[in-house]
MINUMI-729080 format. One line per 2 residues: for each residue x, y, z of C-alpha. Coordinates in Angstrom, 2 decimals, m for minus. Each point is the difference from the previous one (the first is absolute). Layout:
<recs>
X/Y/Z | ...
</recs>
This chain:
<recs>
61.05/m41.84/22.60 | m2.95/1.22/m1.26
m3.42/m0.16/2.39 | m2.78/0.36/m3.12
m1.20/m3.55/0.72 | m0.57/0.66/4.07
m3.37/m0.56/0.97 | m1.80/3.25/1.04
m0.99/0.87/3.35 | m3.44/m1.56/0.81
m2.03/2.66/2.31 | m1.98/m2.55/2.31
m3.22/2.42/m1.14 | 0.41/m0.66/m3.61
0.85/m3.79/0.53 | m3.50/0.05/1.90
m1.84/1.70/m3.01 | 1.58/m2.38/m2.40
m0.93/m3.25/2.01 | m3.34/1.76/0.61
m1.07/1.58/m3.22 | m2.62/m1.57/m0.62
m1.94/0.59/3.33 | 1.03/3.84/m0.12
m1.58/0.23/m3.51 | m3.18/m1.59/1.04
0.16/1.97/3.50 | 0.01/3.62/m2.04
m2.22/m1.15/m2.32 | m2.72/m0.49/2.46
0.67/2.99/2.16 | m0.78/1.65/m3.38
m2.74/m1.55/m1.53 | m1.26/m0.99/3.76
0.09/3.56/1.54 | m1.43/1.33/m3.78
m3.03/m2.13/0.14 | m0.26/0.63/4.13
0.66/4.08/0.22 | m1.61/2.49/m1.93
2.21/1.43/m2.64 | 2.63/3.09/1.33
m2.05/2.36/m2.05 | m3.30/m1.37/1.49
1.54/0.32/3.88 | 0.81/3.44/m0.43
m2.88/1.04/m1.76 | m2.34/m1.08/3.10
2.74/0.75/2.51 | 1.51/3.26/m1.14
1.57/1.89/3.06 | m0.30/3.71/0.72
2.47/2.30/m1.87 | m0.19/3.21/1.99
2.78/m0.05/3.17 | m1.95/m0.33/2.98
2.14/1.56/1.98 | m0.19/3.51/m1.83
m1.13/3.07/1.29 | m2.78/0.51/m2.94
m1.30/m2.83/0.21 | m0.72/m0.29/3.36
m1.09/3.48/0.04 | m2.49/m1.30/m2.62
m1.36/m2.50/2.27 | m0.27/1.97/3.11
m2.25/2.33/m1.71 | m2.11/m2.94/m1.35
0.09/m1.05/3.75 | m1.01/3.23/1.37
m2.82/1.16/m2.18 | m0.90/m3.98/0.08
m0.17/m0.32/m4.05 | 2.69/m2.57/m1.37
2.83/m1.99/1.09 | 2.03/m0.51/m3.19
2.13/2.03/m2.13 | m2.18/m1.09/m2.95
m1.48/2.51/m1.88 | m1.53/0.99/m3.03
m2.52/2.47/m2.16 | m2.42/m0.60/m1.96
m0.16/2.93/m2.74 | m2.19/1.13/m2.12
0.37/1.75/m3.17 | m2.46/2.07/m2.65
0.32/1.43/m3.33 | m2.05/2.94/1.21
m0.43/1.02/3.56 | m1.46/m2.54/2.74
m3.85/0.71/0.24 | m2.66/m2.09/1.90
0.51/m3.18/m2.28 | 3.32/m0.12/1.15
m1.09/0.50/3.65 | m2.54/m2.82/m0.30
3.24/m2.45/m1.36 | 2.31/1.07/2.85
m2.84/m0.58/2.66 | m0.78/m3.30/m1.36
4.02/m0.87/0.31 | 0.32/1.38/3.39
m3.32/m2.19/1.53 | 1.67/m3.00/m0.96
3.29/0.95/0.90 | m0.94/1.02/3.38
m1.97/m3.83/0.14 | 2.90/m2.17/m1.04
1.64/0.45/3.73 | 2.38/m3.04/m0.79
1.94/1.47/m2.71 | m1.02/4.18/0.87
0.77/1.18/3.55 | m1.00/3.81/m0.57
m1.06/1.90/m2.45 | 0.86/4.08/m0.39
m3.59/1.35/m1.20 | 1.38/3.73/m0.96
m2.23/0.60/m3.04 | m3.16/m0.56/1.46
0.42/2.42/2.52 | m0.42/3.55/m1.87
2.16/1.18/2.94 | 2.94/m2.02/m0.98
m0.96/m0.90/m3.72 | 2.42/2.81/m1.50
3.37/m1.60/1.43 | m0.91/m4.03/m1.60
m0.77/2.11/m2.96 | 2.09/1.41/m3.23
0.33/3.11/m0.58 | m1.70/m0.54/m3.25
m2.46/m1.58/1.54 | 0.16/m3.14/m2.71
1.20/m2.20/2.71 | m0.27/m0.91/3.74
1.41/m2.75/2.25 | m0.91/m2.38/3.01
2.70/m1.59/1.98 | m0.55/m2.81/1.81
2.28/m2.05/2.73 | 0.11/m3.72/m0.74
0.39/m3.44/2.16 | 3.33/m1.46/0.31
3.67/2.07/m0.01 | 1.47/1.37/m3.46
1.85/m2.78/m1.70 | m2.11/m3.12/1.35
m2.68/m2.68/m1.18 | m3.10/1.92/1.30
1.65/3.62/m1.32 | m0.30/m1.47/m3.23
m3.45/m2.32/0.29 | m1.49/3.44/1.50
1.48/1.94/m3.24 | m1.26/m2.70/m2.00
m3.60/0.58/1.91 | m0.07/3.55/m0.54
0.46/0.12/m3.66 | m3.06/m2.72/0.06
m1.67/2.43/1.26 | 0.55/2.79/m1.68
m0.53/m2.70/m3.63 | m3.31/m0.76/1.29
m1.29/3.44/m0.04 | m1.24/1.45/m2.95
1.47/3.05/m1.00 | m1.73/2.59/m1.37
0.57/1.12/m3.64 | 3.31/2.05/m0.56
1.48/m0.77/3.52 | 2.42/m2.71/1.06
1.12/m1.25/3.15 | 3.22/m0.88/1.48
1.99/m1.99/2.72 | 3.29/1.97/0.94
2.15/m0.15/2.64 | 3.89/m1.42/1.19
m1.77/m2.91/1.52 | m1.57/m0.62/m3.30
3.22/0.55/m1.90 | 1.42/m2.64/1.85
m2.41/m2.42/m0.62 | 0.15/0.60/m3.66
3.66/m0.38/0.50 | m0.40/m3.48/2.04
m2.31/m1.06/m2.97 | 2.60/0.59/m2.43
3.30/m1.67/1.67 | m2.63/m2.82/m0.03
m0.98/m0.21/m3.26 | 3.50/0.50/m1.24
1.54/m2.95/2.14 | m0.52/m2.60/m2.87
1.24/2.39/m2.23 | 3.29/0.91/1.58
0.55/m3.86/0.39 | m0.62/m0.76/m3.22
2.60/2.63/m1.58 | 2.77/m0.79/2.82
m0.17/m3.99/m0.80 | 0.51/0.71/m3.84
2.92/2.19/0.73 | 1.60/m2.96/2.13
m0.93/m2.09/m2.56 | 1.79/1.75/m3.06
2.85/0.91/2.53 | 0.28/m3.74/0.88
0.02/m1.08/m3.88 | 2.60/2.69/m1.05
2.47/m1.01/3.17 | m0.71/m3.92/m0.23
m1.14/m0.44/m3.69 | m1.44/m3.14/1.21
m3.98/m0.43/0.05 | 0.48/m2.88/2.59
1.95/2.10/2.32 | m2.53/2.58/m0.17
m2.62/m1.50/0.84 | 1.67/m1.90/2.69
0.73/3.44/1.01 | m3.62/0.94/0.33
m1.06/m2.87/1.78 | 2.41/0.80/3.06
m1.13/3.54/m0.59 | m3.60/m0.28/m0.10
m0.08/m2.99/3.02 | 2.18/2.47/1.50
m2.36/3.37/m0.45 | m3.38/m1.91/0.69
1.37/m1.39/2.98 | 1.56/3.59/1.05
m3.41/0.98/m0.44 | m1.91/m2.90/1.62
1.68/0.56/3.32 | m0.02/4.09/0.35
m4.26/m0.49/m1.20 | m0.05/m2.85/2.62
1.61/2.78/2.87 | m2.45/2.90/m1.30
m2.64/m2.30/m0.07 | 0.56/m0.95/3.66
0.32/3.79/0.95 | 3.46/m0.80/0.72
0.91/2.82/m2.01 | m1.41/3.23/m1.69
0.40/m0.09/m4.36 | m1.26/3.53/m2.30
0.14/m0.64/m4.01 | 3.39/1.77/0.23
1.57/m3.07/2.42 | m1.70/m2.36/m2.15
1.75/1.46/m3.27 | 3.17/0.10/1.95
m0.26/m3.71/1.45 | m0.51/m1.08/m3.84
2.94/2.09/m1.48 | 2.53/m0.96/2.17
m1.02/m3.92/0.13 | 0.25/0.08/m3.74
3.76/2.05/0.24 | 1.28/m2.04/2.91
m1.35/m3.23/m1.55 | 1.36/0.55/m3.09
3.54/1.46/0.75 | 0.63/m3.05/2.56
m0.82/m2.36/m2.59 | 2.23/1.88/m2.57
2.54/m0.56/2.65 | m0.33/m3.66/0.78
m0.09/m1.01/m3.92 | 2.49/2.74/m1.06
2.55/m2.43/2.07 | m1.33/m2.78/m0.55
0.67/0.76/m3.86 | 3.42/0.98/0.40
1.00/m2.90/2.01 | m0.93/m1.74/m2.50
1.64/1.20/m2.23 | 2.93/m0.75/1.67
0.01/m3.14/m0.66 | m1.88/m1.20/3.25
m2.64/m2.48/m0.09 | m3.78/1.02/1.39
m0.09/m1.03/3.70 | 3.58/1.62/0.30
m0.75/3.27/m1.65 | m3.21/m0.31/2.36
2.07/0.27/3.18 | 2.32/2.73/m1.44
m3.21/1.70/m0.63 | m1.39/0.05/2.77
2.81/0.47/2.19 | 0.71/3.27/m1.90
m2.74/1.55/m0.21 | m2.38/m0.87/3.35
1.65/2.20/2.30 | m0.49/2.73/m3.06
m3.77/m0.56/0.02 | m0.37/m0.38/3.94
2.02/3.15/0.00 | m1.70/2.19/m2.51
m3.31/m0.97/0.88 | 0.59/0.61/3.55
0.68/3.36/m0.80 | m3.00/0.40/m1.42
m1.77/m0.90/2.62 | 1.66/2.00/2.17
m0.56/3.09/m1.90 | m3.65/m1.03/m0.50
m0.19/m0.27/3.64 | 1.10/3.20/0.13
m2.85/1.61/m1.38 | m2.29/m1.15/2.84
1.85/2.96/2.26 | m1.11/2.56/m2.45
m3.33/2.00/1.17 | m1.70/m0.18/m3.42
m2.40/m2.96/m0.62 | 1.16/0.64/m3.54
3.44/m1.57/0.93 | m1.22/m1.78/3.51
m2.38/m2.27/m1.82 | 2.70/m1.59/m2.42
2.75/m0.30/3.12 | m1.40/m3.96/0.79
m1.70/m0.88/m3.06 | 3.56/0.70/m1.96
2.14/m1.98/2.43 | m2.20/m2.72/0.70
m0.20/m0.54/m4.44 | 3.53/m0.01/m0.18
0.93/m2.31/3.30 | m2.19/m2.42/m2.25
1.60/0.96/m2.81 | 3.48/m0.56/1.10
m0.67/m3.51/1.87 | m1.93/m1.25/m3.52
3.53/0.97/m1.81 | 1.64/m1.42/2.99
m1.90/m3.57/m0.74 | m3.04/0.08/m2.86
2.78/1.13/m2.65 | 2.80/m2.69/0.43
m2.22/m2.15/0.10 | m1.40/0.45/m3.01
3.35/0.64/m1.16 | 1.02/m3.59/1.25
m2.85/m1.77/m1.75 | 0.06/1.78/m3.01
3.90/m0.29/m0.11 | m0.36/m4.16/0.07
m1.53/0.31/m3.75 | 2.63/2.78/m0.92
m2.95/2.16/m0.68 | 1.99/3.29/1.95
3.30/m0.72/m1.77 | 1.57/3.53/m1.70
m0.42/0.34/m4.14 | 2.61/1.76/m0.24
3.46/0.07/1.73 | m0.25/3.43/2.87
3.45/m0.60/0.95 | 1.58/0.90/m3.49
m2.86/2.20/m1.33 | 1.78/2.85/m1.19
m2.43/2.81/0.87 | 0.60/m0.41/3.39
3.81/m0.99/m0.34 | 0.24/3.82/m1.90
m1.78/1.53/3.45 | 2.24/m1.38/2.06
2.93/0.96/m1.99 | m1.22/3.28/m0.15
m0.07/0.23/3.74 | 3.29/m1.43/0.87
1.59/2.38/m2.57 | m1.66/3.08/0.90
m1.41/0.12/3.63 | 0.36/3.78/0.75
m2.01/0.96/m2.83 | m2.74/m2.38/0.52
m0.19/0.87/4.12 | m0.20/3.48/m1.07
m2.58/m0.31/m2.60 | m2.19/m2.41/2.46
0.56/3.04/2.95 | m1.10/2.80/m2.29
m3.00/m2.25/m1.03 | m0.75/m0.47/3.36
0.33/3.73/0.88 | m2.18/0.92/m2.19
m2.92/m2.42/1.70 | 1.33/0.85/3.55
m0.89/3.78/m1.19 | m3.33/m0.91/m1.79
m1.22/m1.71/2.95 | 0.74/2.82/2.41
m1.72/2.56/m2.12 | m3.40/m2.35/m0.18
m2.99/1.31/1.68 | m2.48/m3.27/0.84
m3.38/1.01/m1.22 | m2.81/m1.34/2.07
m2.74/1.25/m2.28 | m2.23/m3.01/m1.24
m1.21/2.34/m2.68 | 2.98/0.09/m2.00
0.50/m3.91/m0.17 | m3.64/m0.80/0.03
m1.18/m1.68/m3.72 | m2.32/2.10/m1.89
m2.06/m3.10/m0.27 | m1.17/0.70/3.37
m2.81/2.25/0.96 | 0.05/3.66/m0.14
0.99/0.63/4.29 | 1.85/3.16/0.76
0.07/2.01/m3.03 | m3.61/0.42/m0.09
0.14/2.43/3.19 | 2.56/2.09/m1.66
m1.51/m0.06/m3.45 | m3.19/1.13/1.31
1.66/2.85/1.82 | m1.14/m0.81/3.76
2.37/0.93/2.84 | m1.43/m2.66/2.95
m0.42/2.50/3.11 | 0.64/m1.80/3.21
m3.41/m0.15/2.29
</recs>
């Protein structure tokens, strides 16, 4: 005899989320709207709480700070110079403007720690000057370590400076420097957050359209995947906020990607079998527990992984990676426990006014009926395409070199940092 009709198992987890919907939609809708209004934004957190990016535990660095210890000048691997460039060659007006920049350099001692005076000295001027003699340089050593808020508010300082000094006609002045690279660089993952959101939501949203072809189910969709995202979100700005842990504009662009993957693939998963229970012939609450049943130990699993290999990253020695270790797995432990509860749910609600029910039959769809044919008949070929495929990327990725040069990826929005020194043809001499 046939067993279509047999009821489904009934995981005691999703029989709790279906009795329960209603309270689980109102619970993740105020941890998301109640930690959005309570926290500071993500971006906002790691913008005043940016953590150092140089390893602390490297011989240059604290070679760096021993000699800032020893001859008693700085404590910070922030640096920068402050360059100055003529059409002709520097005379007395450009001595006056440089001497005016270094007096109130050497008076802001909460952003400046030390200042390297090597052109005033006619002893010394010759090696902070071109060869040319069209341009000179002044470095300075500023307050707080390369990478964190007071780097970047002393940065910010010194170019305030600089702006509020005349300059004399036909010469300019400049703020260079890898700590003022990566400022610029912090300002624009910033200022590009909105932007990357924007463009990744209308993706899922024309992805969601072509795969559903339902305007309801879409924006069902979004609604588990934006409650989902801002709640991701809410929680890892709640644990930076709190000090709990460390977040750079790289984490922070990481934590958004992957809540907006995660989120969306787990609710592709969830209404993908919900739809093709469905079409079976089973009725809502039944295709529900099928659902469910199928594919929670898929999400707990994947995400899991996720985490783990987030995790991962905290073991690594570069606060590049180290940073986005916690940040990553914390966003995607919420992540997986919204699509765990927020998204049947919803999907139980919604499903009472048939608003999630499939337009078109994916059982008999013949697109994907020709796929699977095609794999059944030919399932050499297709492995040995997929391996070569993968060979290829297996080979790409161990002939990568990482570049760690802000320079390269840096807008050219930003300010004019490093390529002033070498466009002006000075070779910094260590003191």
């Amino acid at each position: 005899m046939s067993n279509m009709h047999t009821k489904p198992h009934r995981p005691f987890v999703g029989r709790m989320v279906r009795i329960f919907s209603l309270p689980i939609i109102v619970f993740w809708v105020l941890v998301a709207v109640g930690l959005g209004i309570l926290t500071p934004s993500l971006d906002a957190v790691a913008a005043t709480r940016s953590v150092p990016i140089s390893p602390t535990n490297s011989d240059s660095y604290r070679a760096m700070l021993h000699i800032g210890k020893v001859f008693q000048q700085y404590d910070s691997d922030s640096t920068a110079m402050v360059v100055l460039e003529g059409k002709d060659k520097l005379g007395d007006a450009a001595h006056k403007f440089y001497d005016k920049i270094v007096a109130k350099l050497e008076a802001d001692h909460q952003h400046v720690q030390n200042v390297q005076d090597f052109w005033s000295d006619p002893l010394t001027a010759a090696g902070s000057q071109s060869v040319d003699g069209k341009s000179a340089y002044v470095q300075i050593f500023l307050n707080g370590p390369q990478g964190t808020t007071p780097s970047h508010e002393s940065v910010a300082a010194v170019r305030d400076i600089v702006a509020s000094v005349p300059a004399p006609p036909g010469i300019k002045a400049h703020v260079a420097g890898n700590t003022v690279l990566n400022a610029d660089t912090s300002v624009a993952g910033h200022q590009s957050m909105a932007i990357m959101e924007l463009v990744s939501v209308g993706v899922i949203i024309v992805m969601l359209l072509i795969v559903y072809r339902s305007v309801v189910t879409m924006l069902v969709s979004m609604v588990i995947i934006g409650l989902e995202l801002f709640a991701a979100q809410g929680i890892t700005a709640t644990a930076g906020n709190l000090n709990i842990i460390g977040l750079t504009p790289y984490a922070v662009s990481m934590v958004t990607m992957l809540a907006l993957a995660a989120g969306t693939d787990y609710v592709i998963f969830l209404l993908g079998r919900y739809h093709e229970e469905r079409s079976k012939g089973l009725d809502s609450e039944e295709a529900f527990y099928v659902a469910y049943s199928g594919v929670s130990h898929v999400i707990l699993g994947s995400g899991l992984t996720i985490v783990g290999a987030c995790l991962c990253l905290t073991m690594t020695t570069l606060p590049y990676f180290q940073t986005m270790g916690l940040p990553c797995a914390i966003a995607v432990g919420v992540i997986i426990a919204a699509a765990l509860t927020l998204a049947p749910a919803i999907l139980t609600v919604a499903s009472k006014f048939g608003l999630l029910d499939p337009k078109h039959n994916v059982v008999s769809s013949p697109g994907w009926r020709k796929v699977g044919t095609s794999v059944v008949r030919w399932p050499i070929p297709i492995v040995l395409v997929t391996c070569v495929i993968a060979v290829v990327g297996f080979v790409a990725l161990m002939t990568y070199v990482p570049q760690y040069n802000d320079q390269k990826f840096t807008p050219p929005i930003c300010p004019p940092t490093r390529p002033w020194a070498s466009r002006t043809g000075i070779s910094p001499r260590p003191a």
